[in-house]
C-alpha positions in Angstrom: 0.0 0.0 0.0 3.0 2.9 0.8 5.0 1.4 -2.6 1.1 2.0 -4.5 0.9 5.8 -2.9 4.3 6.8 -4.2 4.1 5.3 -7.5 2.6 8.4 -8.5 2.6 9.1 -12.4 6.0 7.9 -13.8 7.5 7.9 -10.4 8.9 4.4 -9.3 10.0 2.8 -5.9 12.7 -0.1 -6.3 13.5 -1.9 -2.9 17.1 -2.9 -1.9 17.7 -6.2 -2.2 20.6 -6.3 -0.1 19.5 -4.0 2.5 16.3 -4.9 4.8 13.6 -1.6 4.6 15.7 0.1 2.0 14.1 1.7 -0.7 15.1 4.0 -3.8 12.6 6.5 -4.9 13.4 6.8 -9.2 11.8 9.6 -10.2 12.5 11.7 -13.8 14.4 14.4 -12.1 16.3 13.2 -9.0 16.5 9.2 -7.1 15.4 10.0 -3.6 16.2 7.0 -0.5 13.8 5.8 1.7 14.6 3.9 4.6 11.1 2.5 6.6 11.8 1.6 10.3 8.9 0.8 11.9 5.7 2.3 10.6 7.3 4.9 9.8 9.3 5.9 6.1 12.3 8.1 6.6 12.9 10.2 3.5 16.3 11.9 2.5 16.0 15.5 1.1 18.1 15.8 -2.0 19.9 18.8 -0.5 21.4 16.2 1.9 22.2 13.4 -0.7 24.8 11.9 0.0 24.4 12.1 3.8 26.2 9.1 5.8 24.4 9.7 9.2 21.3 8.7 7.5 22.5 4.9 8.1 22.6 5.8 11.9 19.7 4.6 14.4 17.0 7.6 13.9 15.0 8.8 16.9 11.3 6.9 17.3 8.7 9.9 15.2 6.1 9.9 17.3 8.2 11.1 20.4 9.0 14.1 17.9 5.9 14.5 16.1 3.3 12.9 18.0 1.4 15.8 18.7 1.3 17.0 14.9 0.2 13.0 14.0 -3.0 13.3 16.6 -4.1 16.9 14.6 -3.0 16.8 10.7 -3.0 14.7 7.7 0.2 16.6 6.3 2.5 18.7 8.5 6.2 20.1 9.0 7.4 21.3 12.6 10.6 23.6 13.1 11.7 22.7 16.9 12.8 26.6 17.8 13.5 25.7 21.0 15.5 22.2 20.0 17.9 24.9 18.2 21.1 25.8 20.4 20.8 29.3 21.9 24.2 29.5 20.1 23.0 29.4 17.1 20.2 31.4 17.8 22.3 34.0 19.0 23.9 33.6 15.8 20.8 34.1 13.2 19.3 36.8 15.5 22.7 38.7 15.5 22.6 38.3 11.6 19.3 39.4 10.9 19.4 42.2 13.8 23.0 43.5 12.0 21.3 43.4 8.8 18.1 45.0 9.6 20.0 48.0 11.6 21.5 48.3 8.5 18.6 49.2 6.8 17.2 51.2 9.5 20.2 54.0 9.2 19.2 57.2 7.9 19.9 57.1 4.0 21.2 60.2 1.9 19.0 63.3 1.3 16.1 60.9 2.9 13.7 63.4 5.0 13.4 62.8 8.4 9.9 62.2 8.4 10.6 59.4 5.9 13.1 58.4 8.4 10.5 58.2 11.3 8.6 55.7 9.7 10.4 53.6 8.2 12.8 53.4 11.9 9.5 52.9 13.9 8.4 50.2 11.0 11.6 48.2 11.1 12.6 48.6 14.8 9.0 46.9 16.1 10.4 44.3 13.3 13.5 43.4 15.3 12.1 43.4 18.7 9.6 40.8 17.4 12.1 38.9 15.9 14.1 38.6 19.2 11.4 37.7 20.8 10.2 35.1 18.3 13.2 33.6 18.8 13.6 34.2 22.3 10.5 32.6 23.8 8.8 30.7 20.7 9.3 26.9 21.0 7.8 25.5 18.0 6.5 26.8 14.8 4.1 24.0 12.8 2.1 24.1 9.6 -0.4 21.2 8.9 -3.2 20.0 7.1 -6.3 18.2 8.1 -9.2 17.0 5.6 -12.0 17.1 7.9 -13.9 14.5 6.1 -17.2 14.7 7.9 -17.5 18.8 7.3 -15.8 18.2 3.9 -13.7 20.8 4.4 -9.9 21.4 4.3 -7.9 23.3 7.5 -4.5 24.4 7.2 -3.3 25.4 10.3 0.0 27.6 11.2 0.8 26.9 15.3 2.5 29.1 17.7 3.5 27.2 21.0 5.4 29.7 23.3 7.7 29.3 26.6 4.9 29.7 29.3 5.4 32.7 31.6 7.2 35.1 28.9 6.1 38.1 27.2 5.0 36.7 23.6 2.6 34.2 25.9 1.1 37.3 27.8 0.8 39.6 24.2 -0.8 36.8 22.4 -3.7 36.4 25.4 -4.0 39.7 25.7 -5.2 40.4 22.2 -8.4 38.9 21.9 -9.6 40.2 25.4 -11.4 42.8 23.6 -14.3 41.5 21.3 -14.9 43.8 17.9 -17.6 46.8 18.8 -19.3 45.9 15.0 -19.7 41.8 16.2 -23.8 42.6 15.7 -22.8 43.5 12.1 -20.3 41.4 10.5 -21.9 39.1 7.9 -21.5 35.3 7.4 -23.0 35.9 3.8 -21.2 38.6 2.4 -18.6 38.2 -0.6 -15.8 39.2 1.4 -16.3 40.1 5.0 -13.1 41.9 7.5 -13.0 41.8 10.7 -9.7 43.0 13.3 -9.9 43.8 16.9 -6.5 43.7 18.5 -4.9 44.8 21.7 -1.9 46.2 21.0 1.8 44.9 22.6 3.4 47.8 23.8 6.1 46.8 20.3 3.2 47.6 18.0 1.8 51.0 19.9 5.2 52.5 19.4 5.5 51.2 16.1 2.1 53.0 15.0 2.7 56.1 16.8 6.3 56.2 15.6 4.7 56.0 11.9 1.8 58.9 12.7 4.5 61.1 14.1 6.4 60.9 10.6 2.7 61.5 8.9 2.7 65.3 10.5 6.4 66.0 8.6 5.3 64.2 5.2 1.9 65.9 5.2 3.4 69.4 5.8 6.2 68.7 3.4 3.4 67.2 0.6 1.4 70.6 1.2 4.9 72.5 0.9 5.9 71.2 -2.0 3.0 71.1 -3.9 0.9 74.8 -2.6 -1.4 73.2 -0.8 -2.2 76.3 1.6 -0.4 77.0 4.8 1.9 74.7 5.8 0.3 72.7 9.1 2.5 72.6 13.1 1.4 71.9 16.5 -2.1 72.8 16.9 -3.6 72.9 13.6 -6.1 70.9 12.5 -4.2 68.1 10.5 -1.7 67.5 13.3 -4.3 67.9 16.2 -6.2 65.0 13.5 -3.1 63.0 13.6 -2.7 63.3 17.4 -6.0 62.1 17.9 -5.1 59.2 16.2 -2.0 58.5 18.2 -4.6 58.9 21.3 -6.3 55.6 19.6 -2.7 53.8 19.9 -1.8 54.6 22.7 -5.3 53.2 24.0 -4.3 50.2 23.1 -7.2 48.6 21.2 -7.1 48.4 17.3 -11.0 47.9 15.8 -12.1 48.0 12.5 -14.3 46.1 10.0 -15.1 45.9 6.0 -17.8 43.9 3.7 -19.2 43.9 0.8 -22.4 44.8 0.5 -25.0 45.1 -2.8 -26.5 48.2 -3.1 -30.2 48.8 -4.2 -29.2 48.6 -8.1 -27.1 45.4 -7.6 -23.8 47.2 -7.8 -21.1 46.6 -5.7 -20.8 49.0 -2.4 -17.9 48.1 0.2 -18.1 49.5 3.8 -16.2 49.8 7.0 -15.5 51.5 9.7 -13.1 52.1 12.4 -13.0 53.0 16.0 -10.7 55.8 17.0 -10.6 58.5 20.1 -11.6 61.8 20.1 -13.5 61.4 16.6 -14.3 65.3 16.5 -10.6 66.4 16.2 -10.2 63.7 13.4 -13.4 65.1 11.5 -11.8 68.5 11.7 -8.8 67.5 10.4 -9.9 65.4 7.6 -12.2 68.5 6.3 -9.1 70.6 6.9 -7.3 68.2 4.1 -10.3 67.8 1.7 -10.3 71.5 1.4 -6.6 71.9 0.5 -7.0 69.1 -2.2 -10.6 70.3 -3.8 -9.7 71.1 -7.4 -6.2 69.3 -7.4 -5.8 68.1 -11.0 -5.1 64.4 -9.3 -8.7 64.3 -7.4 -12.3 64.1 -9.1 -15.0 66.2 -7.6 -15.2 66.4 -3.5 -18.4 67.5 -2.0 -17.8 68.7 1.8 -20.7 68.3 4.1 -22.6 66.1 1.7 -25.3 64.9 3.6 -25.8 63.6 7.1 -26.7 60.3 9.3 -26.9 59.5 12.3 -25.5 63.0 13.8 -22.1 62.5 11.3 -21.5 64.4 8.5 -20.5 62.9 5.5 -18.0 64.2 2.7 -17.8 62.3 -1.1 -15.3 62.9 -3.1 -16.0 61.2 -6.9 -13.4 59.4 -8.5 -12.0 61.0 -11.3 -12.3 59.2 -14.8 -13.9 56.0 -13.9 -13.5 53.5 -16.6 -16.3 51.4 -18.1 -14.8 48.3 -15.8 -15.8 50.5 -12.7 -19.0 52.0 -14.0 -20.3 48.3 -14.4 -18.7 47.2 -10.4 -20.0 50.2 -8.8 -22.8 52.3 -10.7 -22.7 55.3 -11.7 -20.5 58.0 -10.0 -18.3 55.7 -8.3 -16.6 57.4 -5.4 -15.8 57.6 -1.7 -17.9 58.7 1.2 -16.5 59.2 4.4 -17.9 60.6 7.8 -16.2 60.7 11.0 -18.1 60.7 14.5 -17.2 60.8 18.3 -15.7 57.2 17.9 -16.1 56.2 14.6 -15.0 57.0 11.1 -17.2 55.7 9.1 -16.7 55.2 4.8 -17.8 53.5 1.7 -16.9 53.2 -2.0 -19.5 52.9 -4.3 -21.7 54.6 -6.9 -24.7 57.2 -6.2 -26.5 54.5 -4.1 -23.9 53.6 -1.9 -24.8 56.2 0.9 -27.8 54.7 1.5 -26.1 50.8 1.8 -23.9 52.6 4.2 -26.9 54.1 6.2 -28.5 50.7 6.7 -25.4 49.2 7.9 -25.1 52.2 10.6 -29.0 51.8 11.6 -28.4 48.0 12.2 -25.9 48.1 14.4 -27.6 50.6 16.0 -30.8 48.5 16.2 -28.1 45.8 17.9 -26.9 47.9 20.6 -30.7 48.8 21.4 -31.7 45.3 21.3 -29.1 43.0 22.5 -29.0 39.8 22.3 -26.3 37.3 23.2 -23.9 36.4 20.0 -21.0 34.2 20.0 -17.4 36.3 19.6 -16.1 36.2 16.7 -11.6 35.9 16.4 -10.0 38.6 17.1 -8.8 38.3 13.0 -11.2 36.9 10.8 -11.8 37.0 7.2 -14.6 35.6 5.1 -14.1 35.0 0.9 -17.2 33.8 -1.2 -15.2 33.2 -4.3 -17.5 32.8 -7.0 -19.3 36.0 -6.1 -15.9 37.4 -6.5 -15.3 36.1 -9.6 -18.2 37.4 -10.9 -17.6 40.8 -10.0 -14.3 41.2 -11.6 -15.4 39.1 -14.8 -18.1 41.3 -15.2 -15.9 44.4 -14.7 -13.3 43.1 -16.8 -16.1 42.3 -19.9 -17.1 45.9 -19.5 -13.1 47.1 -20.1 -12.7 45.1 -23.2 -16.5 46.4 -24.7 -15.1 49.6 -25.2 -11.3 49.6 -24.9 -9.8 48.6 -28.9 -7.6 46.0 -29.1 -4.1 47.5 -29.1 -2.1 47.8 -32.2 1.4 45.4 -32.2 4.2 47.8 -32.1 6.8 47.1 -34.7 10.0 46.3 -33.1 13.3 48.1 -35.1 15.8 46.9 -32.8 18.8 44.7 -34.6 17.9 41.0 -35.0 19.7 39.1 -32.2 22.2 36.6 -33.5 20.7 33.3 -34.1 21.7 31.5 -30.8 20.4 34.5 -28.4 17.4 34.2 -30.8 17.1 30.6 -29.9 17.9 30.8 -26.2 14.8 34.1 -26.3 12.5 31.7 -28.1 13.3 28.7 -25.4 12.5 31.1 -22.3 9.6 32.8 -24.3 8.4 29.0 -25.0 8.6 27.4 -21.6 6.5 31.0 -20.2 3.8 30.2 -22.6 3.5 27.0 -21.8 3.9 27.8 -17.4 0.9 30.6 -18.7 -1.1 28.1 -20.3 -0.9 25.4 -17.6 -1.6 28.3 -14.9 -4.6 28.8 -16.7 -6.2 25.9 -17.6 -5.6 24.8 -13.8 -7.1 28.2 -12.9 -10.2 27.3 -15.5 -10.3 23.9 -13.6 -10.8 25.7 -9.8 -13.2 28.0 -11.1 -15.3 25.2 -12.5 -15.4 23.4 -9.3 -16.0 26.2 -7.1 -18.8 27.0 -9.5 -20.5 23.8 -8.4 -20.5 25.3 -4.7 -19.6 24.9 -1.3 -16.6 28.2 -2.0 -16.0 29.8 1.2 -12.1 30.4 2.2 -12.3 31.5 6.3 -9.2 32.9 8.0 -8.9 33.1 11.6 -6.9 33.9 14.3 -7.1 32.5 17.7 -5.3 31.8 21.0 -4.4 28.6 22.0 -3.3 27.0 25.5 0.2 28.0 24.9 0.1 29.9 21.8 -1.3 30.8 19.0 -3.5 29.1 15.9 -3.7 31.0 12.3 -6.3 28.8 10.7 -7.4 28.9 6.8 -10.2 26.8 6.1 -11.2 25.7 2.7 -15.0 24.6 1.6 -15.4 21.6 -0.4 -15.1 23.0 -3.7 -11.9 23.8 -3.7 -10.6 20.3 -2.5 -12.7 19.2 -5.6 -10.4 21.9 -7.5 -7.1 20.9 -6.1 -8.1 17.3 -6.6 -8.7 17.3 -10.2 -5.7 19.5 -11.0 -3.5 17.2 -9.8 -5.0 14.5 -11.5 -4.7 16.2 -14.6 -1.0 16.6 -14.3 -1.2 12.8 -13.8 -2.9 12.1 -16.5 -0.3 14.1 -18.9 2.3 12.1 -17.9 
């Protein structure tokens, strides 16, 4: 049964006559050894062929992967904490040296550039250390769930108990998402994130607001905008609002896609924030400095009102045909900021009112409560075929009224023959990785086009870590199934 699962296609497995549970693995590319001891089958990588210690007694699996065995179908485990501190030492010193590298301040670069990137890359380090520092095992696996026909693929976390990365990772779901009542299980694409912040990432976000305030007054500078903003006018005391939302710890926000009342396409969010009125100042503040800019469409100020926010659109400018047929007509932005919400959509001309009844539900949620389960503290929900359908249709709508381009002549000298026949060998193999890429593509859509298409992502805590989960609806097993088989059936 093991020599009939990897006899795949034109892949053979001779045994060893000689040597009791040997095996050699003759494949088109590259002979692979197999050595079975116990139930178990031993593979050498070909980046360690020839490797003598293979022939020494191995450790029993299970003590090593036991755990993984007990959850997955397919999996691979790094053993951080199995690593010598040495030579962790060593790869953090590395990647620390390298990374300072990158954070010094380059030539000419402005120092609000500087800010950001330095806050960016700085947060990056301190993780890494303490990845490396307090992490003990990093796995990926797959389970087929065959009773929910589904797929999971799985990244683990386990951490050190009693550190820091522990303590972060508990402590960021211990705030459930303020838009819960809203957040769709039906909706093409639904986004939700509600996070409490390690003390790393509140520095890291603040650190990149403070370098906003120099890039927005040098932006305005450069390019007339008005007087240049400082301490105390509206943009910064916008911007300092926002670092007041960082430094209170808790990151909220959600997006989905919504259908408006003429079937077009309407995505809306919103995010939580402190002191919302200082925000809505300054985000007027900007739209008037950029009304009439050759790079914006038409922006409306105090376009209408809901809810006690006032809302501003501002039009995109030039929507193609592609767009038009997504969105409606007058595809655009809308954006209105209250006490402790900004609140937006893009859409066409009915995409106000989507955004309204969003608004009006969750307010109907808070007046009636009624007890919900809480979502991850991450989670994203896909509905593929409805996405496909959007951008097919958007796409159709481009080519209706878009002409075919006309070939450009080329003038340049002919190449001698064998560069010609080494261009025509790379040009060859491209069409043909193109053309495979897209008949497997056809193959996935036509499965997932027979249902059962959601992709969910979520993020969760564990006992001792942390679980990134993606989990995959029937269909595309169906997909992944019978693109493999094809590939089979070629050879």
């Amino acid at each position: 049964q093991f020599q009939s699962m990897m006899e795949l296609g034109t892949v053979v497995m001779k045994k060893d006559t000689e040597i009791e549970g040997r095996y050699e693995l003759i494949t088109p590319r590259q002979n692979l050894q197999i050595r079975v001891q116990g139930d178990y089958a031993f593979i050498q990588l070909p980046m360690l062929s020839p490797d003598p210690s293979f022939d020494r007694e191995l450790p029993a699996p299970l003590a090593l992967v036991g755990g993984l065995v007990n959850q997955f179908d397919v999996a691979v485990s790094l053993d951080v904490e199995a690593v010598p501190k040495a030579t962790r030492d060593l790869i953090l010193n590395f990647l620390t040296s390298t990374m300072s590298t990158q954070i010094q301040q380059r030539d000419e670069e402005p120092e609000s550039q500087y800010q950001i990137r330095k806050s960016w890359m700085q947060a990056d380090i301190d993780a890494f250390k303490l990845l490396l520092d307090e992490c003990r095992r990093i796995s990926i696996g797959l389970d087929m769930n065959s009773e929910e026909r589904t797929a999971n693929l799985d990244v683990l976390f386990e951490v050190r108990e009693a550190t820091q990365l522990l303590e972060e990772i508990f402590a960021s779901s211990t705030k459930p998402s303020y838009f819960t009542p809203i957040l769709s299980e039906s909706s093409p694409l639904s986004l939700s994130w509600s996070a409490v912040l390690s003390a790393r990432d509140r520095e890291r976000y603040e650190g990149v607001l403070e370098g906003m305030k120099g890039e927005i007054a040098r932006g305005i500078e450069e390019k007339g905008l008005g007087t240049v903003p400082d301490q105390g006018s509206p943009l910064f005391m916008a911007l300092e609002a926002l670092q007041a939302t960082i430094r209170e710890g808790h990151l909220d926000l959600f997006g989905q896609m919504y259908r408006d009342s003429d079937n077009k396409l309407v995505v809306a969010g919103a995010l939580r924030i402190e002191d919302g009125d200082a925000v809505s100042v300054g985000f007027q503040d900007l739209l008037t400095r950029i009304q009439g800019q050759d790079n914006f469409g038409e922006i409306e100020t105090g376009f209408a009102q809901h809810a006690g926010v006032t809302f501003h659109r501002l039009l995109f400018k030039n929507p193609d045909a592609g767009a038009i047929e997504l969105m409606g007509s007058n595809p655009g932005m809308t954006v209105g900021i209250g006490n402790r919400s900004i609140w937006a959509c893009v859409g066409g001309d009915e995409s106000f009112d989507t955004l309204k009844a969003v608004m009006d539900e969750l307010t109907t949620a808070y007046e009636n409560p009624v007890e919900r389960e809480t979502p991850a503290s991450l989670r994203l929900i896909a509905r593929i075929n409805e996405l496909i359908m959007l951008v097919q249709g958007a796409e159709a709508a481009k080519k209706a009224v878009v002409p075919e381009e006309l070939t450009k002549e080329n003038n340049a000298a002919a190449p001698v023959a064998e560069e010609q026949q080494r261009a025509k060998a790379i040009e060859d193999r491209r069409q043909q990785w193109r053309k495979r890429r897209e008949q497997n593509n056809q193959t996935i859509r036509e499965a997932l086009a027979e249902g059962n298409d959601e992709i969910r992502i979520e993020a969760r805590p564990t006992d001792n870590g942390m679980r990134l989960r993606a989990r995959f609806d029937e269909g595309f097993i169906r997909g992944v199934g019978r693109v493999i088989g094809s590939r089979f059936a070629e050879e």
